[in-house]
N, C-alpha and C positions, 0 to 999 in steps of 0.2 A: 237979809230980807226974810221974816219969818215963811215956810211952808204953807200954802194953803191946801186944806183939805176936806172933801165934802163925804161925811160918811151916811150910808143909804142903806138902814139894814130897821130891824123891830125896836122898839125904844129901847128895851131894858141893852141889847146888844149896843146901840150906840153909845149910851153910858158908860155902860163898860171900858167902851174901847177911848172914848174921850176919858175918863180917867185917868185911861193908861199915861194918853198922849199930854194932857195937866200936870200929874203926878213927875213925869222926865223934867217936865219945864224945861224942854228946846225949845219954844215958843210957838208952835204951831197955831196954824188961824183955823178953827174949826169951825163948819157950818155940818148941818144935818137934815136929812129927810128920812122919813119911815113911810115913805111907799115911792112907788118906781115912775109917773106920771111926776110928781114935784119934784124926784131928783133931777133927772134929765132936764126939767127944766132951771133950775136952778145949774145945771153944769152949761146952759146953753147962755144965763147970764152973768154966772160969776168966772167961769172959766179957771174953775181952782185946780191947783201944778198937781193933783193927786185925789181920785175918787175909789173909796175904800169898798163894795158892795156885796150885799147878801145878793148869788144867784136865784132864791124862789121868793119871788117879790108879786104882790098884786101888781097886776098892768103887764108892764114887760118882765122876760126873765128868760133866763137861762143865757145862749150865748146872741140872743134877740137884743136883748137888757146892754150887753157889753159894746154892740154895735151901734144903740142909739145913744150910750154915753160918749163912743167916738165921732158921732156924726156931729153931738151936740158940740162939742166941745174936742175939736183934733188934736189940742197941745195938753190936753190931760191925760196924766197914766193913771189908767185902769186896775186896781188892785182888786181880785177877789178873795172874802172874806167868808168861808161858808161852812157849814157839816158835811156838807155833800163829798163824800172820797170817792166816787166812781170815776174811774181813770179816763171813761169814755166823753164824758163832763168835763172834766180836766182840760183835753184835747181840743174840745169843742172852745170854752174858751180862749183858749191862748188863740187857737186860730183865729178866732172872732176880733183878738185884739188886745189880750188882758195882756197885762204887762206885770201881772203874776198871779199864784195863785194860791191861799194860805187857808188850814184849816184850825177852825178854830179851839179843836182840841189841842193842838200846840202851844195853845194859850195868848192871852192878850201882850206881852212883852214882847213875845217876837214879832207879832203882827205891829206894834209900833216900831220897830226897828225897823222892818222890812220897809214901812212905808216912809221912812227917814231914808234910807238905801237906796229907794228906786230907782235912782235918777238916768240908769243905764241899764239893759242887760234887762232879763226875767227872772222874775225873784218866785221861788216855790220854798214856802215852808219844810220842814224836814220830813213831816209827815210825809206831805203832799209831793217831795220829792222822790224817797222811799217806793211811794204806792209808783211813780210813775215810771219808776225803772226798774221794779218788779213789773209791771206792765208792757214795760219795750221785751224785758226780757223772756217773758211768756211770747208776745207775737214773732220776736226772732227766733223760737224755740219751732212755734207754729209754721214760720216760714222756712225754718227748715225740713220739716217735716212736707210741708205741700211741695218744696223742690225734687225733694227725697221719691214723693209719690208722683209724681208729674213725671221725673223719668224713668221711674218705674214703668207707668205708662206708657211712653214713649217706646223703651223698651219694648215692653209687649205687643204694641202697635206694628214696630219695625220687625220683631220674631212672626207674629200672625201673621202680615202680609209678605214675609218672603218664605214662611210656609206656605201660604197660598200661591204665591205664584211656583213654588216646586212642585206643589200640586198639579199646577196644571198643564206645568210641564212635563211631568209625570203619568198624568192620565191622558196625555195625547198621542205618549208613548205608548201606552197598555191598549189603547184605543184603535192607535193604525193599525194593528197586525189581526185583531179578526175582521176589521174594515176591511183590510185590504183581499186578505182569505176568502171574506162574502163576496166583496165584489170580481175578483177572478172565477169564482166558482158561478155566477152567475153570468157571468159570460159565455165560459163555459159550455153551460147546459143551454143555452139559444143553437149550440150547433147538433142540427139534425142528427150528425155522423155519429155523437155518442152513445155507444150504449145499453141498454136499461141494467147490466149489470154495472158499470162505473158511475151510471149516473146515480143509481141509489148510492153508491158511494160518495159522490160527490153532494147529495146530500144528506148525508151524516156528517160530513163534516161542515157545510152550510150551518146546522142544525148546530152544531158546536161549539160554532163563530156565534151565532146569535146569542148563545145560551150563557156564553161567555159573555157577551154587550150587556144583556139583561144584568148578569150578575153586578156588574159593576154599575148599571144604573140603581140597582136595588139599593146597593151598599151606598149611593150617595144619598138617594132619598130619605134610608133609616137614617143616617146622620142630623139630615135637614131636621126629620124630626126630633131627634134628642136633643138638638138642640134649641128649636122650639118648644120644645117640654108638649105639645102632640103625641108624642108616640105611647102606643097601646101593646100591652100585649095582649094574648087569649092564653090565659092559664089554664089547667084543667090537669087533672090526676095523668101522667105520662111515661111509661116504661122505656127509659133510655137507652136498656141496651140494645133494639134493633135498631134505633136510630144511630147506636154507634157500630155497628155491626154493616150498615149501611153506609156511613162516612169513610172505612174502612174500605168496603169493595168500591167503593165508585172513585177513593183517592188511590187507589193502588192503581186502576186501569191507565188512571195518568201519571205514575211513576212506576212502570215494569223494572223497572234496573235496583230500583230500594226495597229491600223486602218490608213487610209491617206485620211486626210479634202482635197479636191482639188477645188479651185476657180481660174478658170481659162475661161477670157474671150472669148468672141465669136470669133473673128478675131484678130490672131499679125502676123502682117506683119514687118518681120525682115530681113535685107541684112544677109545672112550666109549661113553657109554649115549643112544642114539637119541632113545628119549622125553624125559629129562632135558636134552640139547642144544636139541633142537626147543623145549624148553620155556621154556630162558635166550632164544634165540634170538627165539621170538615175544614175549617178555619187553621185547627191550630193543625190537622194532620196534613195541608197541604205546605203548610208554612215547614216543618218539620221535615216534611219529603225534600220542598224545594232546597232546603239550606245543608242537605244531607248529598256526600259525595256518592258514588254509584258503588252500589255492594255494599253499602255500611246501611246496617239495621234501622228501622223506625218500632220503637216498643209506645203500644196504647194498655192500659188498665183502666178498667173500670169497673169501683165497688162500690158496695154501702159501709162507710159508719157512722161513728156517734154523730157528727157532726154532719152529714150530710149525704148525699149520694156526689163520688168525688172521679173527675176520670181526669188521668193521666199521661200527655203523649210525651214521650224523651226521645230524642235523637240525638245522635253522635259526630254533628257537623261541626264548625269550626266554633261553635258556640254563639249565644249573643250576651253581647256585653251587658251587664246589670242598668248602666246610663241609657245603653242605646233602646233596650227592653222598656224601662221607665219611660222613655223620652216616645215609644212606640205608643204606648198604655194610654200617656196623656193628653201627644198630640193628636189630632185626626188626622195629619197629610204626611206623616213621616215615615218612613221605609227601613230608615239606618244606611240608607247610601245614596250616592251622587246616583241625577237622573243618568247623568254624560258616561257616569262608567256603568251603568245599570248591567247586572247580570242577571236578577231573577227578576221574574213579574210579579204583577201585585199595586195595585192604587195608593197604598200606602197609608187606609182606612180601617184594614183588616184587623189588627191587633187592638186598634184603640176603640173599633164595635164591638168586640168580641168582649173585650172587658165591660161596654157600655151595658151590653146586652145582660150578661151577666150579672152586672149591677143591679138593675131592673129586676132581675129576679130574685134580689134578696140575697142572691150569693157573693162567691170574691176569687178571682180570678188571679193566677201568681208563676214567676217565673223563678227559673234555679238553673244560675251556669253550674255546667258540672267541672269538676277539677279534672277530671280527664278530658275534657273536651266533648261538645256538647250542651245541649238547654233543653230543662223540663218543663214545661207549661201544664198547667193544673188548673181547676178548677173546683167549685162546691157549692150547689144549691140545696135548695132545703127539700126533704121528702115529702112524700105524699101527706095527707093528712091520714087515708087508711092506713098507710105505714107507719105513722106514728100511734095509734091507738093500738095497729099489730104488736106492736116494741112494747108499748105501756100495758100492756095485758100480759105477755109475757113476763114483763119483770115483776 
């Protein structure tokens, strides 16, 4: 029983492809339409075993065309016959229904073969095969790629928030002890019998306990901001060495036992914000004292050269590790140790402000274990701008 086939495409194409199907003489029964409205309906009354179709047709088309050829007609295979190689088109029909899909730069022979072959299976020219598993294999490429980043995600999801939760169990630690300080002392002083020489003592240390609360609400708010991209500073021309001169006496008063070598030149003139230096400044000398055993040195310098106005604190403690340093730098709630065995204080915000702050100011913040034991922390911001026209005159 001859083939019947109804092909729906622009004359000259139909021609074409009826030659082909003539030319074999397997006897095929060919009808034709050249527009999308007469095809359908002729697939609705002749019901031919095979319809051949151009995708961009007046009337219907694309995978619209595919669907009303199967509604018209459910026992006919759908062949599409087209230029169109977008893979995404490809897709579209088959889902629709094509029962294959051939382009016609593969030329007319094979598209008569294929539509001799249909009778099973989805038939894609070579072309159109080609394109479409280069296609699978770019999306499996992609999907590997979104799994790849998804648990990357994941990943940092699950790092952030059990940083954050060490945070806060960390700051709850740092938090009872002048909590608890304030509130004994102000008990304390409700009794009549104390006093006025203990009680001024008792508040200075009141006064200490708070000074301490503030510090560490400070340090969380500056965070808030850098991380909201809010935070400002107030620049203005600034002579660093009594601010470090100053981070010096006031971190020695709270480590008597660590002595602190301080060389520190007569004049630096640096573009920065006063508060916010003092504040890396006592930052890294506190950090330096704590981690420094009793009787073993803390050395500060601070000079100018080519590259900046640069101060340096080194201690002789057990070192910190280059990881833990990094890992300090980057995270905001990291310490380098369990809250549970916690031995020194500290929020765990210190290090990775001090860099932030730093940052902000054009400069770059940097650590160095030492081989004898011990870690140098450095910094370098940029000088004044009168100091730079001072230098540029001179040379």
């Amino acid at each position: 029983m001859p083939l019947h086939v109804l092909l729906c495409d622009a004359t000259g194409e139909v021609a074409r492809l009826q030659y082909q199907l003539l030319r074999d003489g397997a006897g095929e029964f060919v009808d034709a339409a050249t527009d999308a409205f007469m095809a359908v309906d002729m697939a609705t009354r002749l019901r031919p075993d095979v319809v051949v179709c151009e995708l961009s047709m007046d009337g219907f088309s694309g995978a619209d065309l595919i669907r009303q050829f199967r509604s018209a007609s459910p026992g006919s295979r759908v062949l599409v016959w087209t230029n169109d190689r977008e893979s995404a088109r490809m897709a579209e029909a088959l889902q629709a229904g094509a029962s294959g899909y051939l382009l016609k730069d593969d030329g007319a022979v094979e598209a008569a073969q294929a539509i001799r072959t249909q009778a099973s299976g989805v038939v894609l020219s070579t072309t159109a095969a080609a394109l479409m598993a280069e296609e699978t294999l770019r999306l499996d490429g992609e999907l590997r790629a979104l799994r790849g980043e998804a648990e990357r995600l994941r990943h940092d999801v699950s790092q952030g928030t059990s940083a954050k939760a060490d945070f806060l169990a960390n700051i709850s630690h740092e938090l009872r002890t002048p909590v608890t300080v304030a509130k004994g002392i102000s008990y304390v002083l409700r009794n009549p019998s104390v006093s006025e020489e203990e009680r001024g003592e008792f508040l200075t240390q009141l006064q200490s306990s708070l000074d301490k609360l503030m510090g560490i609400v400070d340090e969380i708010i500056t965070m808030a901001e850098l991380e909201r991209g809010t935070f400002e500073l107030n620049l203005e021309d600034v002579d660093v060495a009594p601010l470090v001169r100053r981070a010096v006496d006031e971190v020695a008063v709270r480590y008597e036992d660590v002595p602190i070598d301080a060389q520190v030149a007569g004049r630096l003139m640096a573009r920065a914000d006063a508060t916010r230096i003092g504040h890396v400044i006592g930052e890294l000398l506190d950090n330096a004292c704590r981690y420094s055993p009793s009787g073993a040195g803390v050395e500060v310098r601070a000079r100018l050269m080519d590259e900046g106005v640069v101060v340096t604190v080194t201690d002789r403690g057990e070192g910190l590790h280059r990881a833990v340093a990094t890992q300090s730098f980057e995270e905001p709630f990291s310490t380098g140790e369990g809250v549970l065995r916690k031995e020194k204080a500290g929020v765990g915000v210190g290090l990775h402000l001090a860099r932030q702050l730093i940052v902000e100011h054009g400069g770059t913040l940097w650590t160095d274990p030492l081989p004898g034991g011990g870690t140098r922390a450095s910094f370098c911001i940029p000088v004044a701008a009168a100091e730079l026209h001072r230098s540029s005159g001179a040379a």
